[in-house]
DSSP file (Angstrom, degrees, kcal/mol; ACC not computed):
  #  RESIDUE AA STRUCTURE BP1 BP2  ACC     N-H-->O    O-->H-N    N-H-->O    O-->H-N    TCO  KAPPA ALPHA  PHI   PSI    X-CA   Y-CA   Z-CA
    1    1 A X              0   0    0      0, 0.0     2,-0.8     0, 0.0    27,-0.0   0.000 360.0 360.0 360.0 131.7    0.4    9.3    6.1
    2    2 A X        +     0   0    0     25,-0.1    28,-0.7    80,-0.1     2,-0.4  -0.737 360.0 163.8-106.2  99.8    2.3    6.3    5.1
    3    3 A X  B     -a   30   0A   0     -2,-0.8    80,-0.7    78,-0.2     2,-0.3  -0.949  18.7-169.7-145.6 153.9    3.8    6.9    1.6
    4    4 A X        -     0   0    0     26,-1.1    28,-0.3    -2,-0.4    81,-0.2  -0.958  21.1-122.3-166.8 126.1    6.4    5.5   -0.5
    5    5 A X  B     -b   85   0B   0     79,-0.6    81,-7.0    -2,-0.3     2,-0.3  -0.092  12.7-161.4 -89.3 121.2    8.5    6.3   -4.2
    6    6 A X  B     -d   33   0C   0     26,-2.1    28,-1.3    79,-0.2     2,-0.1  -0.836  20.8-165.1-107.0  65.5    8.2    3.7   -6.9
    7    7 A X        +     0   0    0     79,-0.4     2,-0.2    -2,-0.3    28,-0.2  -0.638  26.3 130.8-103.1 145.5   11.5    4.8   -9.1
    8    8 A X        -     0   0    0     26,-0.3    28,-3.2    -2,-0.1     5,-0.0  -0.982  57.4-138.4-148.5 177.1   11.8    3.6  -12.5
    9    9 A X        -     0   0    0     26,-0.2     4,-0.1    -2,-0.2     3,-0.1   0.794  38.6-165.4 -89.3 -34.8   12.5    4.8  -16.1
   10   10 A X        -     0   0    0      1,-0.2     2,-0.9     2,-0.1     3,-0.5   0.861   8.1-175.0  56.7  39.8    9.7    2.3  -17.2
   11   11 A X  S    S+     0   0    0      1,-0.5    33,-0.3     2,-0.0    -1,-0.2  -0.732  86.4   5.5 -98.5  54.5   10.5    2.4  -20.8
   12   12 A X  S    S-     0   0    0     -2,-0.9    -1,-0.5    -3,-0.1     2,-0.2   0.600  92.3-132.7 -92.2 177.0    8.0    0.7  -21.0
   13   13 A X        -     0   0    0     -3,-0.5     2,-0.3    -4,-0.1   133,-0.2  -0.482  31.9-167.0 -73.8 126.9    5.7    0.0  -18.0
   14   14 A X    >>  -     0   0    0     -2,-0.2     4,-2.9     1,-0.1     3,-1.3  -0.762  35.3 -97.3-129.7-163.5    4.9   -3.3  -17.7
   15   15 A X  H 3> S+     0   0    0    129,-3.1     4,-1.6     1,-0.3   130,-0.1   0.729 122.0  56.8 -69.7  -6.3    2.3   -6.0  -15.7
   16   16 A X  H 34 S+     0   0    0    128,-0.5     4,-0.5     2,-0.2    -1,-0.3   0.643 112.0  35.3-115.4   1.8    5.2   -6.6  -13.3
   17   17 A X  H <> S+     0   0    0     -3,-1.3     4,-2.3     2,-0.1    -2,-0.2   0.571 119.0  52.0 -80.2 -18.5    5.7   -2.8  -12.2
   18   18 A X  H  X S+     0   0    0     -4,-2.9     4,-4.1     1,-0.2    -2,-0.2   0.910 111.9  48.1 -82.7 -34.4    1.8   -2.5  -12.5
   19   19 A X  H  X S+     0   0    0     -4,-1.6     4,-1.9     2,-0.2     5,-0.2   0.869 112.0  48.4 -44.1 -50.9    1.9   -5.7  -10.1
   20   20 A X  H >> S+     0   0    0     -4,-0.5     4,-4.1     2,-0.2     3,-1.2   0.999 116.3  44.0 -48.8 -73.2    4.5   -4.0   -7.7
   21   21 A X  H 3X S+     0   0    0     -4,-2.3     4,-2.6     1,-0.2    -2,-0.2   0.912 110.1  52.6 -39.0 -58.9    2.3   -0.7   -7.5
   22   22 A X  H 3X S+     0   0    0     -4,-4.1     4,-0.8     1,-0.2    -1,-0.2   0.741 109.8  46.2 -82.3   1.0   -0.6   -2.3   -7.2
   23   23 A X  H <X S+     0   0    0     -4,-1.9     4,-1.4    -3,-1.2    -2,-0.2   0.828 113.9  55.8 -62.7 -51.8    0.8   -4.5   -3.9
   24   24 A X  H >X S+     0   0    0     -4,-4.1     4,-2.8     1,-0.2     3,-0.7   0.922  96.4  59.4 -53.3 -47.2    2.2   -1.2   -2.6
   25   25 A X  H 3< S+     0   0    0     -4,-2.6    -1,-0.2     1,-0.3    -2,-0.2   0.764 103.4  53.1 -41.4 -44.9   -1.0    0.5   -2.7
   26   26 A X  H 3< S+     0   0    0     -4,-0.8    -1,-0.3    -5,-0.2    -2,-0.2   0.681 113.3  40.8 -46.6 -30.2   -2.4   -1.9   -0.4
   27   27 A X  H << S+     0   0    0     -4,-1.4     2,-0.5    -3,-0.7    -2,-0.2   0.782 117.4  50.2-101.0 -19.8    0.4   -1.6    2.2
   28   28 A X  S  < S-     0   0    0     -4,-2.8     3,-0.3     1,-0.2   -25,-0.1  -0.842  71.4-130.2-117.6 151.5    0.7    2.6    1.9
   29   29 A X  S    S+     0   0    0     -2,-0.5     2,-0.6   -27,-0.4    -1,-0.2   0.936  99.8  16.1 -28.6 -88.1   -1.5    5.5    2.0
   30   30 A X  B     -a    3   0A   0    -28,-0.7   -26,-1.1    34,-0.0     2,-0.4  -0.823  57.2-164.8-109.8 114.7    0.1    6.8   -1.3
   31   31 A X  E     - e   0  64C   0     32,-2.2    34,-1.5    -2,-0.6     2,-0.6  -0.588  14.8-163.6 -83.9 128.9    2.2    5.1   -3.8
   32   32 A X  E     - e   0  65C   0     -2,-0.4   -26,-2.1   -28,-0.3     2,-1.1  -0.930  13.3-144.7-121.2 133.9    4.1    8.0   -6.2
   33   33 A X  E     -de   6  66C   0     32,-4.8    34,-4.0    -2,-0.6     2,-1.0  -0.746  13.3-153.9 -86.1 104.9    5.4    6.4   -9.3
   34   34 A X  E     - e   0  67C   0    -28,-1.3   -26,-0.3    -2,-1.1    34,-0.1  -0.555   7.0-165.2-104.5  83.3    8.6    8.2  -10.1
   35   35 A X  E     - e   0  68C   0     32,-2.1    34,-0.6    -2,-1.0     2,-0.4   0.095  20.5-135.7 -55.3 143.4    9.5    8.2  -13.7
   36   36 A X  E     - e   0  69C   0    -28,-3.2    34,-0.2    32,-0.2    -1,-0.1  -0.832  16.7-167.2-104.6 144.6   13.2    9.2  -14.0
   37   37 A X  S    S+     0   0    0     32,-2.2     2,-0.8    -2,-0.4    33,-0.2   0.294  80.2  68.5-118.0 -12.9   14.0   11.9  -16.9
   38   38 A X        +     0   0    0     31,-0.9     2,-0.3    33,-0.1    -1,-0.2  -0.948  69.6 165.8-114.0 129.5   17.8   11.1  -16.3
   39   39 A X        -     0   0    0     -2,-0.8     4,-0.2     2,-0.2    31,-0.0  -0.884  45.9-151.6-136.2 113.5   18.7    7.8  -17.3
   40   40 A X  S    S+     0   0    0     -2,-0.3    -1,-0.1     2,-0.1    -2,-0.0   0.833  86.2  70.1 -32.8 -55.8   21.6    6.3  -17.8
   41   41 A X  S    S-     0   0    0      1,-0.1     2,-0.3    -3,-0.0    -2,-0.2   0.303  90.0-108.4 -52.3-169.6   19.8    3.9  -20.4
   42   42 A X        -     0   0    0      0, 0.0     2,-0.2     0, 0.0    -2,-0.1  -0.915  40.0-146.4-145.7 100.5   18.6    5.1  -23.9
   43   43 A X        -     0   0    0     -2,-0.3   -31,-0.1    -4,-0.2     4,-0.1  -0.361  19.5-152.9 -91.5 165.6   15.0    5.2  -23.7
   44   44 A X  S    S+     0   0    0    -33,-0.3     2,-0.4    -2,-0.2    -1,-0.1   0.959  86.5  67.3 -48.0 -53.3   11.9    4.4  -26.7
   45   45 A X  S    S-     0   0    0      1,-0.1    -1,-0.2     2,-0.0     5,-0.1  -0.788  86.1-130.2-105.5 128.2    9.9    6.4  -25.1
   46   46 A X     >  -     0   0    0     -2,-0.4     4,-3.1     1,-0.1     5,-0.2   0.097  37.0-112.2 -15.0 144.8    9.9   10.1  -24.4
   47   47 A X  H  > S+     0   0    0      1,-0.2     4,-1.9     2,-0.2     5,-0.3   0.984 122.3  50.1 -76.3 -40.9    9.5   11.0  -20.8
   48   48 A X  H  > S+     0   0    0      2,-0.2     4,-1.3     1,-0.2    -1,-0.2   0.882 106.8  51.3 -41.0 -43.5    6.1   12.4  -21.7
   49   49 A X  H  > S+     0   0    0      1,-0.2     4,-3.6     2,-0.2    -1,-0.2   0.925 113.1  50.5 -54.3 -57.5    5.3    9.3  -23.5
   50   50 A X  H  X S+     0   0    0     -4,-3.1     4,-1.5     2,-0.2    -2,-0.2   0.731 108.3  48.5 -45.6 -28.0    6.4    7.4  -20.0
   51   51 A X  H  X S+     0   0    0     -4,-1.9     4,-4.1     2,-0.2     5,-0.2   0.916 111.7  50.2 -99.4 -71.7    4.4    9.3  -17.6
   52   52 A X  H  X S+     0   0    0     -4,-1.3     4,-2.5    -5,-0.3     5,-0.2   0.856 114.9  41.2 -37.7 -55.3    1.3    8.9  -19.8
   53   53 A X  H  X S+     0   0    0     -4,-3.6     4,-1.1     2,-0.2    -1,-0.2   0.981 119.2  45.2 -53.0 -61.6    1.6    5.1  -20.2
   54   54 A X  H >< S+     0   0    0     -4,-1.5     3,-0.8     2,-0.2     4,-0.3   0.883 112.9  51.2 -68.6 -38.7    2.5    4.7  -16.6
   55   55 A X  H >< S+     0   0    0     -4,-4.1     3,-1.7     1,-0.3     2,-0.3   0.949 113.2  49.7 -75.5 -63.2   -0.6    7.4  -15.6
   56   56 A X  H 3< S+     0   0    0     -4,-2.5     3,-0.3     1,-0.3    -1,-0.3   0.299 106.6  53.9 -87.4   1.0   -3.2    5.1  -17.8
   57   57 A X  T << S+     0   0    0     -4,-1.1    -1,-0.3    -3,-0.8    -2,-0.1   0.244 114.6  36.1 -93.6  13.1   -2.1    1.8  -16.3
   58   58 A X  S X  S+     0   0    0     -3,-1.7     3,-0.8    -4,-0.3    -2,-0.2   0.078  73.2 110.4-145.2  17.5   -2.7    2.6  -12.6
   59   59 A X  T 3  S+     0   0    0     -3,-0.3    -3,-0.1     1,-0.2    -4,-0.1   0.449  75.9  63.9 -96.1  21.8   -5.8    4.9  -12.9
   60   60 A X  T 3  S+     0   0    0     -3,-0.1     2,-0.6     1,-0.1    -1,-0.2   0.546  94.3  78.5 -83.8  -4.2   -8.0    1.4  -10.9
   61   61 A X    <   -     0   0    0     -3,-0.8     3,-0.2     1,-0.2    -1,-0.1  -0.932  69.5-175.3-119.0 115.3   -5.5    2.5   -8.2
   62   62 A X  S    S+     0   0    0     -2,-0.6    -1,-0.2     1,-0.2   -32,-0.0   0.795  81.2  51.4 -53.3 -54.6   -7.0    5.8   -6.4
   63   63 A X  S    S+     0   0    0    -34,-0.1   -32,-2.2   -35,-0.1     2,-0.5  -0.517  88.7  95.8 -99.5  58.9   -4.0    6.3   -4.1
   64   64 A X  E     -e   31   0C   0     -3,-0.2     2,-0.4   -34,-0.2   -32,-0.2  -0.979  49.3-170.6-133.6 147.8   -1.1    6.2   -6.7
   65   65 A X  E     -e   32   0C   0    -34,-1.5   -32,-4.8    -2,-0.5     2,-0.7  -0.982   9.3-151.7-136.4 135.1    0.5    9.3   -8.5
   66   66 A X  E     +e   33   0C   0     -2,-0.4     2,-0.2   -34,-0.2   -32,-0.2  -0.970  26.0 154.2-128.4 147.7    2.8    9.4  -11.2
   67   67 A X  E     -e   34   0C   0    -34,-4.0   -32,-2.1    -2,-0.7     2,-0.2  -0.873  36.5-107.4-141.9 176.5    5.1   12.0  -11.5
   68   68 A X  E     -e   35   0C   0     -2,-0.2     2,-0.3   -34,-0.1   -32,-0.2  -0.538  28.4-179.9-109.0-159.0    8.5   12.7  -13.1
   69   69 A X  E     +e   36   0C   0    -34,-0.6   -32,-2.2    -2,-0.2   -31,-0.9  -0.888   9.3 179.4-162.3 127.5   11.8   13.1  -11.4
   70   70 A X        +     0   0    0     -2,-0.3     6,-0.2   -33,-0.2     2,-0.1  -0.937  56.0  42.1-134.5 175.0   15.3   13.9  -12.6
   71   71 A X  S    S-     0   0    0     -2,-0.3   -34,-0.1     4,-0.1   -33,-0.1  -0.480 115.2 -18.3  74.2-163.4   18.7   14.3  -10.2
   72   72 A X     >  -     0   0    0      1,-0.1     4,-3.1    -2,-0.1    -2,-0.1  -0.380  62.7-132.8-102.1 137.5   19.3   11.9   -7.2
   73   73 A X  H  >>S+     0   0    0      1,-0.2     4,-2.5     2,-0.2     5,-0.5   0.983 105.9  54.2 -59.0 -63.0   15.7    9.8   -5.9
   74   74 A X  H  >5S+     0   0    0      2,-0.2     4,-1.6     1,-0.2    -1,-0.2   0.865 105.9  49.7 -72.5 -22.3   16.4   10.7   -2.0
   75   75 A X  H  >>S+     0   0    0      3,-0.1     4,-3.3     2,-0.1     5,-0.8   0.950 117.4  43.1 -40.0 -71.7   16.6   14.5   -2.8
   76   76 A X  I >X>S+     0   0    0     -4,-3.1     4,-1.5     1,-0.2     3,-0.7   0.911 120.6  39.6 -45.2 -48.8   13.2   14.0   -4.7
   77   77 A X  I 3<>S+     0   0    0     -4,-2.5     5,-2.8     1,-0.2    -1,-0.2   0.806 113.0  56.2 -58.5 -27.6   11.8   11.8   -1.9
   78   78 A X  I 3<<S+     0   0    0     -4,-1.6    -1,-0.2    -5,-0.5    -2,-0.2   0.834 112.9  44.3 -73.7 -37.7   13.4   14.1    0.9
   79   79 A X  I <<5S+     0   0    0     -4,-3.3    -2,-0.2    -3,-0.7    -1,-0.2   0.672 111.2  48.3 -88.1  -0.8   11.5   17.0   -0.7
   80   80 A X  I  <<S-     0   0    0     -4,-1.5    -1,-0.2    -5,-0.8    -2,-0.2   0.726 115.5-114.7 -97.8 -17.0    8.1   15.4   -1.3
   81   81 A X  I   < +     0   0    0     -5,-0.5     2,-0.9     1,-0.2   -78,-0.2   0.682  69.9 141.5 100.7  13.1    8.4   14.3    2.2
   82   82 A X      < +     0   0    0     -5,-2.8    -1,-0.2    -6,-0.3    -2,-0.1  -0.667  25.1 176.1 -81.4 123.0    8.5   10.7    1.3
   83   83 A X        +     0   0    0     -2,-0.9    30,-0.9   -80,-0.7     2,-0.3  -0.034  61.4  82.6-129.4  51.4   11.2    7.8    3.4
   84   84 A X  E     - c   0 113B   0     28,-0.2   -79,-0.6   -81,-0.2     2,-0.3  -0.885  56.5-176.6-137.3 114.0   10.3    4.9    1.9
   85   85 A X  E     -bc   5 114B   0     28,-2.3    30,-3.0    -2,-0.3     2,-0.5  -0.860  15.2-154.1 -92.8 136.6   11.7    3.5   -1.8
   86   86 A X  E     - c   0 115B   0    -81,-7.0   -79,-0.4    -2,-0.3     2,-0.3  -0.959  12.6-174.6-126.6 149.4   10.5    0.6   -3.1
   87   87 A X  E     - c   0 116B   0     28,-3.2    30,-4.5    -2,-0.5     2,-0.6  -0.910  18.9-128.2-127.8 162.1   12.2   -1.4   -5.2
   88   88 A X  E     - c   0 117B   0     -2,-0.3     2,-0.9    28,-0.2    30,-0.2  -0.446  17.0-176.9 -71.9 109.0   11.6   -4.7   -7.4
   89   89 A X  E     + c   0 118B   0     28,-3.2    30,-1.1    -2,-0.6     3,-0.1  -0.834   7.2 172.4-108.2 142.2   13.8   -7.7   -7.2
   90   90 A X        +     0   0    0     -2,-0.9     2,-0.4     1,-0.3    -1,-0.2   0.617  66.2   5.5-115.0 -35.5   12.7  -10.3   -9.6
   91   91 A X  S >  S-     0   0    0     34,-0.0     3,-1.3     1,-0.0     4,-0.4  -0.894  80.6 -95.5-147.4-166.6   15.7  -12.6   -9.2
   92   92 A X  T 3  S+     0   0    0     -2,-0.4     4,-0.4     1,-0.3    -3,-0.0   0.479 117.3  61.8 -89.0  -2.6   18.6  -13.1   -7.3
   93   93 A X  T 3> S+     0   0    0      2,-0.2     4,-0.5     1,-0.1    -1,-0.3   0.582  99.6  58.4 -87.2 -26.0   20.9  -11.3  -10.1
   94   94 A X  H <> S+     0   0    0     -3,-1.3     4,-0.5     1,-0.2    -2,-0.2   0.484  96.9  63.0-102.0 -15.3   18.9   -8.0   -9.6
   95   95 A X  H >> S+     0   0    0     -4,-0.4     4,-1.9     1,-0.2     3,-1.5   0.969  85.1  63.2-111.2 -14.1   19.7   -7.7   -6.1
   96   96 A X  H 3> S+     0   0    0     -4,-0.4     4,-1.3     1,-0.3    -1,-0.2   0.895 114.2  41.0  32.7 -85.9   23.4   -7.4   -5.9
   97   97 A X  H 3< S+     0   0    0     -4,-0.5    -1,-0.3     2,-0.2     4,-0.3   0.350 114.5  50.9 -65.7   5.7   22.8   -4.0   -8.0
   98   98 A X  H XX S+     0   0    0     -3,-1.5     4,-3.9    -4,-0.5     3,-2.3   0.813 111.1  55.2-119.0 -72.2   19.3   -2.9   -5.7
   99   99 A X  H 3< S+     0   0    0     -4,-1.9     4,-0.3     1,-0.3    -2,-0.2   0.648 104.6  47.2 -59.9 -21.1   21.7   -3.6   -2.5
  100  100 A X  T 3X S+     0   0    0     -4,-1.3     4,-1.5    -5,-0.3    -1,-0.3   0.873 117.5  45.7 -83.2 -36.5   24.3   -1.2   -3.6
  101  101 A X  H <> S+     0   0    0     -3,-2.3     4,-4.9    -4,-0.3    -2,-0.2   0.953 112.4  48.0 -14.7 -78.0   21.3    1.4   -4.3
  102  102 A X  H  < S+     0   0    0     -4,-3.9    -3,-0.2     2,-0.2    -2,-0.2   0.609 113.4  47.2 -65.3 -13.7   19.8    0.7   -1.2
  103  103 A X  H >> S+     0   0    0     -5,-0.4     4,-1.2    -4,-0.3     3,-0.5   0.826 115.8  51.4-102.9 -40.6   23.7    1.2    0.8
  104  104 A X  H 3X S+     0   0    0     -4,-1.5     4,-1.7     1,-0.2     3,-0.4   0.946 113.3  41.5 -48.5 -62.7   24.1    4.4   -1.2
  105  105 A X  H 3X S+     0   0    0     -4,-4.9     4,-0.7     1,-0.2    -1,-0.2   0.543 109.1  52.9 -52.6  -9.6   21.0    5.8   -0.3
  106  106 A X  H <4 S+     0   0    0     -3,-0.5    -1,-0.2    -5,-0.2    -2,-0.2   0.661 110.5  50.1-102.1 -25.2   20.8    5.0    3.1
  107  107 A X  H >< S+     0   0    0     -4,-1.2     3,-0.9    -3,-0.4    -2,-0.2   0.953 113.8  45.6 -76.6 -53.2   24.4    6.7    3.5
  108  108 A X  H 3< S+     0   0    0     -4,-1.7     2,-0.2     1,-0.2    -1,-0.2   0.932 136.4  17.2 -56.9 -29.4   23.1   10.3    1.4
  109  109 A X  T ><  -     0   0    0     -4,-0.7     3,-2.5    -5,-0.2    -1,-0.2  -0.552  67.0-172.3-156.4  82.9   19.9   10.0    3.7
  110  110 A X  T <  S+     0   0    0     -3,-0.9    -4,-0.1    -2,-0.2    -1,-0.1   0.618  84.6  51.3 -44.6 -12.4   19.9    7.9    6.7
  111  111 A X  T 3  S+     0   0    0      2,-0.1     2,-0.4    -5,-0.0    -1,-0.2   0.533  86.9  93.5-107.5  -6.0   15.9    8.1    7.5
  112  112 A X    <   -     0   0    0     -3,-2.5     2,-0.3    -7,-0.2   -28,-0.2  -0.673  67.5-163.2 -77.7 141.3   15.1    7.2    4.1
  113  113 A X  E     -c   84   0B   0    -30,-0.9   -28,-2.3    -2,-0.4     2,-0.4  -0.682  13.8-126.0-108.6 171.7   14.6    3.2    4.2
  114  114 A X  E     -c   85   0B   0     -2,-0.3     2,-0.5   -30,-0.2   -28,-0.1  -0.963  18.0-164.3-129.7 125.1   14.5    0.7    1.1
  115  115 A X  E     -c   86   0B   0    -30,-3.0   -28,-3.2    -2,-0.4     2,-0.3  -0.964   3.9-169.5-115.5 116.4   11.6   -1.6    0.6
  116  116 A X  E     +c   87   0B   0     -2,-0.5     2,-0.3   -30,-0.2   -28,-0.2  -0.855   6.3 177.9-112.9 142.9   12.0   -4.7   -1.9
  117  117 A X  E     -c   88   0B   0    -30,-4.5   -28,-3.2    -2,-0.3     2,-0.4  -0.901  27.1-127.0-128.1 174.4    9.0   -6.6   -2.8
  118  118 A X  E     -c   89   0B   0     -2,-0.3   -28,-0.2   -30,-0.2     3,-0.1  -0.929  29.9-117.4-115.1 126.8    9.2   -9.7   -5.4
  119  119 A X        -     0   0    0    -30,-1.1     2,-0.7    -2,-0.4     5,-0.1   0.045  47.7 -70.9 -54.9 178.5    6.8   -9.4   -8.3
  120  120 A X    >>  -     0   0    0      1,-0.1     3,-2.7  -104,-0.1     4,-0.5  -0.608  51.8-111.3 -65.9 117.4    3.9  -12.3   -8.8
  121  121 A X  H >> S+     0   0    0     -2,-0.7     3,-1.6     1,-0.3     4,-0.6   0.719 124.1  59.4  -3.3 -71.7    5.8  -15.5  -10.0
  122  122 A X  H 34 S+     0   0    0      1,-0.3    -1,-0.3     2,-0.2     3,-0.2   0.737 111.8  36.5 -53.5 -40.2    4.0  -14.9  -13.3
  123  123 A X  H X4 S+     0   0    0     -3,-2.7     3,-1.5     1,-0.1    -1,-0.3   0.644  87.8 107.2 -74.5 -34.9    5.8  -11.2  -13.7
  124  124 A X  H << S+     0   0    0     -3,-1.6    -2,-0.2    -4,-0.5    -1,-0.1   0.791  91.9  31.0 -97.3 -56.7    9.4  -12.8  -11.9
  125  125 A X  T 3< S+     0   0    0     -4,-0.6    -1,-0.3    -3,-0.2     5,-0.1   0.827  89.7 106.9 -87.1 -15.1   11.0  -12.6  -15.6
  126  126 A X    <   +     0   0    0     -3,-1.5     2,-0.2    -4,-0.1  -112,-0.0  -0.139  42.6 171.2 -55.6 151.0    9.5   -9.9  -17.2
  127  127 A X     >  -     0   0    0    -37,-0.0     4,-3.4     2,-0.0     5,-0.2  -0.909  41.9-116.1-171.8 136.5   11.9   -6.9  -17.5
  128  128 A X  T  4 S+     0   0    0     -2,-0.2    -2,-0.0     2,-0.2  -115,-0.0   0.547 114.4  42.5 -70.7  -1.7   11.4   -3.5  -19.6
  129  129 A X  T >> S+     0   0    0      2,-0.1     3,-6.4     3,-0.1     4,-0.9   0.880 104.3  61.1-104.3 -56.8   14.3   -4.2  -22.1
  130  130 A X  H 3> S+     0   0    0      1,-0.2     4,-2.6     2,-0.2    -2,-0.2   0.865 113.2  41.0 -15.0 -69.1   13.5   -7.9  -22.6
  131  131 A X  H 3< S+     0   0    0     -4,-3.4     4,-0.5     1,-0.2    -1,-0.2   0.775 112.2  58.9 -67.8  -0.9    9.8   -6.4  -24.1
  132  132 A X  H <>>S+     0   0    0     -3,-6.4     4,-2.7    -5,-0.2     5,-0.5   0.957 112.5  35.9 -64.3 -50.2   11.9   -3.6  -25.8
  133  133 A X  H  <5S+     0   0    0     -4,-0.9    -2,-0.2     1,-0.3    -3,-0.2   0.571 114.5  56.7 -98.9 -14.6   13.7   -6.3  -27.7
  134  134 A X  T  <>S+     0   0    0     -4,-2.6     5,-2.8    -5,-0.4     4,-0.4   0.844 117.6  34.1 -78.5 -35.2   10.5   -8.9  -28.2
  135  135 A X  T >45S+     0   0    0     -4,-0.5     3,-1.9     1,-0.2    -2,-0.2   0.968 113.1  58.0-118.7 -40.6    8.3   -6.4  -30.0
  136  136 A X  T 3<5S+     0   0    0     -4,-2.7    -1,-0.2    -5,-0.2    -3,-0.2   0.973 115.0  45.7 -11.3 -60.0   11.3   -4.4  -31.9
  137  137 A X  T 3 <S-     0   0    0     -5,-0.5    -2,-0.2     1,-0.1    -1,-0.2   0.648 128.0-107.9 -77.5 -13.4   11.8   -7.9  -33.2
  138  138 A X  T < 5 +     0   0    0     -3,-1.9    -3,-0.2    -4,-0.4    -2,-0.1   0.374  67.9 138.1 109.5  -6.8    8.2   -8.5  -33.9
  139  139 A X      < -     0   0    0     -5,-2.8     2,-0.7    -6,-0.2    -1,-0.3  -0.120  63.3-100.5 -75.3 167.5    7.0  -11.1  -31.1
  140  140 A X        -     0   0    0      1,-0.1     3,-0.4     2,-0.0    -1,-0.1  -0.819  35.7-177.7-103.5 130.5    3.8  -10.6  -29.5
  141  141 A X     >  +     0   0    0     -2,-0.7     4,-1.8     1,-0.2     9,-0.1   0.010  47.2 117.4-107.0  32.1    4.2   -8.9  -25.9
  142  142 A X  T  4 S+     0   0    0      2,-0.2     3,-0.3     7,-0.1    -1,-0.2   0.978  75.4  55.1 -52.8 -57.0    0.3   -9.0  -24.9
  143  143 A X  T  4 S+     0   0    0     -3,-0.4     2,-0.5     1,-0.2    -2,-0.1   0.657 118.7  39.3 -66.7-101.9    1.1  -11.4  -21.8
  144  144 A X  T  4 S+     0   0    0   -130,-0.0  -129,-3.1     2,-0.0  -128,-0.5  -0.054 112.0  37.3 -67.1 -31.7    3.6   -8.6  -20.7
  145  145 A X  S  < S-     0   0    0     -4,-1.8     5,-0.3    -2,-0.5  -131,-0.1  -0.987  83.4-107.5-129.3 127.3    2.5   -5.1  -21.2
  146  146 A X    >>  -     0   0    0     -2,-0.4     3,-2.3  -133,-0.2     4,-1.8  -0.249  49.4 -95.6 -40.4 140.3   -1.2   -3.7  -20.7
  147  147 A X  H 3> S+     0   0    0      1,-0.3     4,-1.4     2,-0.2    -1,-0.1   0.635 123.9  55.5 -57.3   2.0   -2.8   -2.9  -24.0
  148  148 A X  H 3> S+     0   0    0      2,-0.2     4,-0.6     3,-0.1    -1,-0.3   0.584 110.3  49.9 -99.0  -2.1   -2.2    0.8  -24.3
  149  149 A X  H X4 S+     0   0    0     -3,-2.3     3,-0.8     2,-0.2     4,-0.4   0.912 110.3  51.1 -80.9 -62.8    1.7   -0.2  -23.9
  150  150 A X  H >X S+     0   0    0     -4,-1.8     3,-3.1    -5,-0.3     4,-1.5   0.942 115.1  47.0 -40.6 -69.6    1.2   -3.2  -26.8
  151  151 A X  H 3< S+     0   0    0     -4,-1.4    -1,-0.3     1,-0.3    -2,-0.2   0.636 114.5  39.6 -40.4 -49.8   -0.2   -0.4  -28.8
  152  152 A X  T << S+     0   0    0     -3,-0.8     4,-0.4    -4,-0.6    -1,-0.3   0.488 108.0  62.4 -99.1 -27.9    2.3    2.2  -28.3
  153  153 A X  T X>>S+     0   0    0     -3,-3.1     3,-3.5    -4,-0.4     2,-1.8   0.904 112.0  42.8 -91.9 -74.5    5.3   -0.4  -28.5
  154  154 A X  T 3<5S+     0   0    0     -4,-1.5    -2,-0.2     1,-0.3    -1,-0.2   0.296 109.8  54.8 -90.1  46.4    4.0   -1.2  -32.6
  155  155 A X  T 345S+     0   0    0     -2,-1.8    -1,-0.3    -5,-0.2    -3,-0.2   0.544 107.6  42.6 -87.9 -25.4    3.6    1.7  -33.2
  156  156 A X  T <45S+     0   0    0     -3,-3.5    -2,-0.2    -4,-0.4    -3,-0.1   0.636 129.5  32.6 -74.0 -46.9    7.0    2.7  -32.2
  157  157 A X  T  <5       0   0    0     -4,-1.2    -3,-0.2     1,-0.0    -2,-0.1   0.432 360.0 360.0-124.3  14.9    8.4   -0.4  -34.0
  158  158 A X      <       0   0    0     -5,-0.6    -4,-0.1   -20,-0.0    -3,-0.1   0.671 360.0 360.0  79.5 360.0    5.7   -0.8  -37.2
């Protein structure tokens, strides 16, 4: 079975990780969406709050799983039996930091590989703190986040 680890905090999920996932799903058996509960960042949302958005935006997609994760992604991946990561690059700025990821992981686990895909053109700017900082601020994020996201983002910021 051909399966491969989606890591993000996703804080919040938006159409250009739901884009990623649902491209992946087409090329593996099982996509698992692996929310991270350590983050460096400071997230909005709760991880409970994450895993829920992220499980109600993906439920058209059969073979996807969302789970959480904390401690280093190739331990989790090594124990779910996964050796494939896939990550997003949206522009040429992003991948600098991915490639230093992807050279760190490959040295802690040499059989795990790194897969980058590039979102849909339309998704290429979208980023989960950019829609923190539009709908904190009051803008309307519709084009960006699925509606249970929108909802959940003013509800969060009134």
């Amino acid at each position: 079975m051909r399966r491969v680890v989606y890591p993000g905090t996703f804080d919040p999920i938006t159409n250009g990780h739901i884009d990623l996932i649902g491209r992946a799903a087409r090329l593996f058996d099982q996509v698992v969406v692996a929310v991270a509960a350590d983050t460096h960042k400071t997230p909005i949302f709760d991880l409970e709050e994450r895993l829920a958005m992220a499980r109600g935006t993906v439920t058209h997609l059969p073979n996807v799983q969302v789970t959480a994760f904390s401690g280093l992604l190739v331990s989790f991946a090594e124990a779910a039996g996964i050796n494939v990561i896939m990550r997003g690059l949206r522009a040429v700025s992003d991948f600098e930091f991915e490639f230093q990821l992807a050279s760190m992981n490959r040295r802690m686990s040499p059989h795990i590989e790194t897969l980058f895909l590039t979102p849909a053109e339309q998704y290429a700017f979208i980023s989960s703190s950019l829609v923190r900082e539009v709908s904190r601020l009051g803008g309307d994020v519709s084009a960006f986040v699925p509606p249970q996201v929108r909802a959940a983002l003013r509800e969060r910021f009134g």
